[in-house]
Steps between C-alpha positions, in 0.01 A plus 500: 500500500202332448316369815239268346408187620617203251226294405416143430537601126868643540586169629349309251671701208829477707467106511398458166185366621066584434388733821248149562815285563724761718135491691465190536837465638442750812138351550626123500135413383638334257867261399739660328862367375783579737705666235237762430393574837889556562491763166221682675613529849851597347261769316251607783838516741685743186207712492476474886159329473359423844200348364123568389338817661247335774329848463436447149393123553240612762383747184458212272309262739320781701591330780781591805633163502475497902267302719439634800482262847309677808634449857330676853785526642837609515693313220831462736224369736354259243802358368586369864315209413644264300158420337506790350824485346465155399142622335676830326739266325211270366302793383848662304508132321083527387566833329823447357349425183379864484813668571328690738592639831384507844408789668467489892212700623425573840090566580477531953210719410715777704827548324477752195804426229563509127467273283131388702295248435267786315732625251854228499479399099450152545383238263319279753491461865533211738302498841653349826214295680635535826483904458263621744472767225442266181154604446569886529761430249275319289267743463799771354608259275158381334396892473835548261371217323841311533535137505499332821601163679472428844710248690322334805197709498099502368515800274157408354405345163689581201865565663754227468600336834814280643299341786683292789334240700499734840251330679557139397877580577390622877317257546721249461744682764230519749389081431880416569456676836182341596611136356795630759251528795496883552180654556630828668627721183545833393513665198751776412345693134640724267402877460074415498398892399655813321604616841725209595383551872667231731321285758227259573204446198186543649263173429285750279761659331570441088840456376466735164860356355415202305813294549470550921114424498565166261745401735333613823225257401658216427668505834180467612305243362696324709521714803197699467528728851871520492568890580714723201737742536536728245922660416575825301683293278637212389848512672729312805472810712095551409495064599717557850213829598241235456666222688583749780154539515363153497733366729510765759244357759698164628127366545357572168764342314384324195675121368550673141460794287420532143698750316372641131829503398877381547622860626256506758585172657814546541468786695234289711755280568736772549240655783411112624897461572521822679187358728720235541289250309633246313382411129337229448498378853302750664374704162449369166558783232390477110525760229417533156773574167749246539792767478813496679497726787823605700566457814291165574707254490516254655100490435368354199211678463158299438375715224267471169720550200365742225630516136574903557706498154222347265264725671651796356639326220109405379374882582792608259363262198163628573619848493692449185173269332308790539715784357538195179113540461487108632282363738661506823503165723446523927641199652473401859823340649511308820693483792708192649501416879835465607519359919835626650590554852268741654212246587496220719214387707382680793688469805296327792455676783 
């Protein structure tokens, strides 16, 4: 018995149909009637047809077909925040078009597994901004010569960007505070270094993340000596460490607290609660994503809104402009400040 693999062309004779038109029906690139796509599935399913070889169309282009996305961290780590889910599913839709595939990679600097970021296949690669490791990451990607795009991050001139207004955003977080009347505030930041080291950011210290440094700064250009706290991560359990912290000393209390993203203030208010606070009277609390977070109800948290979706939806089209030899657009999206009800006005003493 014969073990070969039926081809495209065995269908097409079976169906009575040119090898171009039994093609075209398993691509989809192009309309076909109903009654002769049902001729060659009846044919490909006959000849037990699964469809085209991918190893063959990877031949033909010279190309794998996957795009590779680089996290720092754990991926069952990463995908606890919804942002990153919501900006996986945005970045599937941008290369649909391709029919590629997305390959997860994991680059700590630390953990050694196959495929790597030095040898995975991949067509082009998309950068994480808020990777303390972005730039290391960069660097292995430009010396394979692959296509790059980086989401929320400078990679220099010549790579494609999807910027998002970080500081502006911030800002406007830490205005609706002051316009509030607090002046006593502290800052809770994502990772600010490869090392993800907890604890208090020293006045002379430089966030090297781009998306925690943005931030960081528009926080203060409105409150310019407001103290920062830096988390391993951005998490609820990483948010309630921090709060533990800043509201451990009865006498040092701050009126509010900034948090860099949605995660971590919850689990500021979480840690506020457990001080036996209660938010907004006696702390205001603001994040950043605009994602629904369990377990805060009944808070509405006060929060700037990002379009996490069309972020990685635009670093997808840019991926799959450049692998079409087009020009590939950046864009820079913007954030919307949402009030909930975390912040009130100071309480008077």
């Amino acid at each position: 018995m014969s073990t070969r693999r039926a081809t495209i062309s065995d269908v097409a004779r079976e169906a009575g149909v040119s090898a171009s038109t039994a093609s075209v029906v398993f691509s989809g690139k192009t309309p076909t009637s109903e009654a002769t796509r049902a001729r060659v599935i009846a044919a490909a399913e006959k000849l037990g047809y699964t469809g085209p070889d991918p190893r063959a169309a990877s031949l033909r282009r010279g190309r794998s077909g996957i795009v590779g996305v680089v996290f720092d961290q754990h991926l069952g780590t990463a995908f606890l925040d919804p942002v990153t889910t919501h900006m996986m599913d945005g970045l599937a839709d941008g290369v649909s078009r391709l029919g590629a595939a997305l390959l997860l990679l994991r680059d700590d600097g630390h953990t050694v597994s196959e495929p790597s970021l030095h040898t995975a296949p991949i067509d082009a690669a998309v950068l994480i901004g808020c990777s303390p490791r972005m730039r290391d990451s960069l660097e292995i990607v430009r010396a394979r010569g692959i296509p790059v795009v980086v989401i929320e991050g400078d990679a220099g001139e010549g790579i494609p960007r999807v910027l998002l207004d970080n500081t502006e955003a911030q800002r406007q977080a830490a205005q609706h505070l002051a316009d509030l009347g607090h002046a006593d505030v502290v800052i809770v930041t994502l990772p600010i270094d490869i090392d993800r080291r907890r604890g208090w950011i020293p006045d002379d210290a430089e966030a090297r993340v781009d998306v925690t440094a943005d931030r960081l700064a528009g926080a203060r250009q409105v409150f310019s000596h407001a103290p920062a706290l830096a988390a391993a991560t951005s998490s609820i359990d990483e948010g309630a460490i921090a709060g533990r912290t800043i509201f451990a000393d009865p006498a040092r209390r701050p009126t509010a607290v900034i948090a860099q993203s949605d995660l971590l203030a919850a689990g500021v208010v979480r840690a506020a609660e457990e001080a036996g606070l209660q938010v907004p009277r006696d702390v205001s609390v603001t994040g950043f994503d605009g994602v629904v977070v369990d377990g805060l109800a009944p808070h509405v948290l006060t929060t700037l809104v990002q379009p996490a979706t069309a972020k990685g939806r635009a670093a997808g089209e840019a991926v799959a402009a450049m692998l079409e030899d087009a020009t590939p657009a950046g864009l820079d999206l913007t954030c919307t400040f949402r009030a909930g009800t975390t912040t009130a006005p100071p309480r008077s003493t």
